[in-house]
C-alpha positions in Angstrom: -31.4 19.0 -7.9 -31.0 16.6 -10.7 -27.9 14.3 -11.2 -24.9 15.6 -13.0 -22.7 12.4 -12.1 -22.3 9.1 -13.6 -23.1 6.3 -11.9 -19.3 5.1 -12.2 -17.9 8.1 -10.8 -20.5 8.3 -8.0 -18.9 5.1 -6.8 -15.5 6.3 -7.3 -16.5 9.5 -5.3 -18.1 7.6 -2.5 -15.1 5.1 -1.7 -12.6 7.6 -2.2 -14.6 9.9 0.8 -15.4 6.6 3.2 -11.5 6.4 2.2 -10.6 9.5 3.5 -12.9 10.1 6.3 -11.9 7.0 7.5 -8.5 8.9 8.5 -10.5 11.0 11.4 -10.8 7.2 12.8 -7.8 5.9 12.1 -4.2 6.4 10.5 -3.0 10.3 12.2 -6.9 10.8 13.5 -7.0 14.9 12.5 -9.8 16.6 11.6 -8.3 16.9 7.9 -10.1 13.5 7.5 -13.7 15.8 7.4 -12.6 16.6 3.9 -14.2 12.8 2.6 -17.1 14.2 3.4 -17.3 16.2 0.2 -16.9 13.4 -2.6 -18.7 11.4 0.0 -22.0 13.7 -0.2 -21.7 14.4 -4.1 -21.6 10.0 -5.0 -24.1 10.3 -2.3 -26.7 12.8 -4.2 -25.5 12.4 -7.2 -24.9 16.2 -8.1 -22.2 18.2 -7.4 -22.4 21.9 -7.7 -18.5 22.8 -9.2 -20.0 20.6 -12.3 -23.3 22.9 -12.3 -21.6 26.5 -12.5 -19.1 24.9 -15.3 -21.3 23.2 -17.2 -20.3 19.6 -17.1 -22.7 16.7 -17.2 -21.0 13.4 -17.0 -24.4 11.5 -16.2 -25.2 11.7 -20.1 -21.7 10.1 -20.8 -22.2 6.6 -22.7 -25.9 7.3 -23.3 -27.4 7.9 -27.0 
């Protein structure tokens, strides 16, 4: 797999999935919290498959 995500939004992904995971934990504790585990995997790896079938490729954003 190579990376498809910038290293900005990687971060953005990955606090925004601890974020909501966290709700499983804490806050109503339902298993809706599961969902953080998504943008939490993709800032994780790097790649996220959506971005792959449409043809986006943030990663080369800012580079010339």
């Amino acid at each position: 797999m190579m990376c498809n995500i910038h290293p900005v939004e990687r971060v953005v992904r990955g606090l925004i999935g601890l974020g909501v995971l966290a709700l499983v934990f804490v806050g109503p504790k339902t298993l809706w919290g599961l969902v953080g585990l998504v943008p939490l995997l993709t800032g994780l790896t790097g790649y996220c498959p959506p971005y792959h079938l449409l043809g986006i490729n943030t990663a080369k954003l800012g580079k010339k």
